[in-house]
N, C-alpha and C positions, 0 to 999 in steps of 0.2 A: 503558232498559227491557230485560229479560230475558223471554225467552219458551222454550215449545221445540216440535220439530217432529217425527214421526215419518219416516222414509224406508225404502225398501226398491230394495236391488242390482238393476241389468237388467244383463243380461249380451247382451242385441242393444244394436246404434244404427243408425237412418237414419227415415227420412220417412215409413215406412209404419208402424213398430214407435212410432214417435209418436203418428200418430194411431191407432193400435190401442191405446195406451194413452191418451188422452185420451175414447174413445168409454168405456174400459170406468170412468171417472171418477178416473184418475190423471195427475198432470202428470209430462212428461221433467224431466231436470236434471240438472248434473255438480256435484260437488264436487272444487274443487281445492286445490292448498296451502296453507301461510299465506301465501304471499309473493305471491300474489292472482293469479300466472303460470297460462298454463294450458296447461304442461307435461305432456305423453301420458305420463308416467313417474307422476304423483299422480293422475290425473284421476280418479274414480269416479265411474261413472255409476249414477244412482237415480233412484225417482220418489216423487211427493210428496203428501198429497192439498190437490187447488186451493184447496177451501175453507180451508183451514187455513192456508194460502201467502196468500191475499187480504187473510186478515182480518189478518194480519204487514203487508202493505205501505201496509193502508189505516188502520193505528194511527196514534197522535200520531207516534211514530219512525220508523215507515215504513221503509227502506231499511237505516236503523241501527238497528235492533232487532237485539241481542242473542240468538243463537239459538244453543240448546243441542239440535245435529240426531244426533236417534240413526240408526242404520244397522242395519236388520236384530234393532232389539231390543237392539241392545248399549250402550256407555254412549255418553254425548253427547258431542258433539265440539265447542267451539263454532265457529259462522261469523256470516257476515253474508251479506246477500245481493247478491253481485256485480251482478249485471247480469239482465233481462228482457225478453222480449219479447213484445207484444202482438199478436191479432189488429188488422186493421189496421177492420176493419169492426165486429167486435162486442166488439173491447178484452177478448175473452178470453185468459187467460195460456195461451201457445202451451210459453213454455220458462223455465228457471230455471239460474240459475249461481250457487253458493255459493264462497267460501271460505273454509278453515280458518285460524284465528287466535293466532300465537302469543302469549298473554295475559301475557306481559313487553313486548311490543313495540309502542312505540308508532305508529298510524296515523293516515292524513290520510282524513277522512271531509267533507260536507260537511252545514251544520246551516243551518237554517230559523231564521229574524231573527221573533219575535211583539213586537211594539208594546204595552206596557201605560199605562192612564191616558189623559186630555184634554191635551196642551199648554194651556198656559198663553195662550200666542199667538193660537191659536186662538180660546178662551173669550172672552179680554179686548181682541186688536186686531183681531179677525177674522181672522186668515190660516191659511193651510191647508198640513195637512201633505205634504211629499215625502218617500214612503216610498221609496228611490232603489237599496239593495240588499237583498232579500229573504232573502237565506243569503251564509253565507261558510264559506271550507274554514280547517278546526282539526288538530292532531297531538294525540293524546290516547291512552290507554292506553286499550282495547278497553272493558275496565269502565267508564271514565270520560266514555262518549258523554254530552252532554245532549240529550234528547231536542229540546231549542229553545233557544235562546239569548233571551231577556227584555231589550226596552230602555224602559226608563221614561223617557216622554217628557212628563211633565208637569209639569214645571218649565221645559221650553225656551220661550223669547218668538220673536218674527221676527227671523229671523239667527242664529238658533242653533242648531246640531245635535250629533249624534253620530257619532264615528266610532270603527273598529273598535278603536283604541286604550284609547278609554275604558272599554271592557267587560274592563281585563285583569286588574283589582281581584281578587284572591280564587279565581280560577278554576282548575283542574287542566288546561287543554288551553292552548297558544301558537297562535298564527295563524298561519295558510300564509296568508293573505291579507293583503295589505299592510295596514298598521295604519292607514295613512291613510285610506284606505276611507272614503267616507261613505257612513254609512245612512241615517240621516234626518234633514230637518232642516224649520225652519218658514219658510215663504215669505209676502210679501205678496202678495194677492191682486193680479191683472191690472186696471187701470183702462183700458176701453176706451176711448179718445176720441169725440167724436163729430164725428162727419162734419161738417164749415162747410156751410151752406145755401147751395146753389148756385142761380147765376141763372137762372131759368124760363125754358124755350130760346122767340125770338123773341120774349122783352121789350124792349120800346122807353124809350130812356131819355126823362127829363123834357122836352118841347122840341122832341123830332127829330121830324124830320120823315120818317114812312116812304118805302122806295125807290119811286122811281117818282110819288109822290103828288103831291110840289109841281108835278114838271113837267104833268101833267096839272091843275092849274088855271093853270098859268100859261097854256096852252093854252088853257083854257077862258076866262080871263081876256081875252086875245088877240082871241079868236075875237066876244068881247061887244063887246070897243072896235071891233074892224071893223064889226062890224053897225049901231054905231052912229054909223059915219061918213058 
């Protein structure tokens, strides 16, 4: 996904000129190299407007969207957006770090795993999906982000899954992420046991005789034959 964004030059930086520019409805933010350093020799500092920045990170691509950021009106440059930081209470975007992209050069980005279809497992033996790694890191040419990576899980029965390998069919990016990788795969559901019924405390077996009882008739036994001698 491609997008773009407008910015405009600050020529102050520190903590007060921040939120003097966030009160007046713009975000801080530097842009730096392509080589994603953040080198005082590239660095230019701009601001952005938030809304425009939000609805970028709250897309299907989110982080790696594609952005074509003009500067002052001029032509666009593109980046991604490095790194963010949030309010810690009200998750508003405090600050913004872009960098610039050399679009020969391939990067390691990381991409979101979406699960498509019913397992088959599922449907017909009952058992349940483990969705086990969410994203994995990719090298891919700047143009060539997928917004998500697709694993079609509906042919897998229990005991069967997917791993980073098998997604390598056809694609324009190689994996930074070990290929053995499991993503998902289908599990037999847990068969709880059940508890053995245990003996009711201070049950008496067939026969016995409780503690104490006999000898008190023996006693009593005792006590009748004297009386009647």
């Amino acid at each position: 996904m491609a997008t773009t964004l407008q910015s405009e030059t600050r020529s102050e930086r520190g903590k007060n000129l921040s939120r003097r520019l966030r009160r007046n409805g713009r975000l801080p933010g530097v842009v730096y190299g392509d080589s994603g350093g953040k080198a005082a020799s590239d660095a230019v500092a701009i601001s952005v407007d938030p809304d425009a920045l939000s609805s970028i990170l709250h897309s299907d691509a989110g982080v790696n969207t594609l952005i074509g950021l003009t500067i002052n009106a001029g032509q666009p440059t593109q980046v991604l957006v490095k790194d963010y930081q949030l309010d810690p209470i009200t998750r508003e975007i405090l600050h913004v770090d872009f960098f610039r992209l050399a679009m020969d050069k391939a990067l390691t980005v990381t991409v979101p795993v979406v699960l498509k279809g019913e397992a088959e497992g599922v449907k017909m033996q009952g058992g349940l999906v483990a969705f086990e790694q969410r994203d994995f890191a990719i090298e891919c040419l700047p143009t060539e982000i997928p917004e998500q990576i697709e694993v079609d899980i509906s042919g897998l029965v229990i005991g069967q899954g997917v791993r980073v390998r098998d997604l390598l069919e056809g694609v324009s990016w190689t994996p930074v992420t070990d290929p053995g990788t499991l993503i998902v795969h289908v599990v037999a559901p847990k068969v709880e046991e059940e508890p053995e019924a245990e003996e009711a405390e201070g049950e008496v077996e067939v026969g016995a005789t409780p503690e104490g009882e006999g000898a008190e008739k023996v006693d009593e036994a005792g006590k009748a034959g004297k009386s009647g001698d």
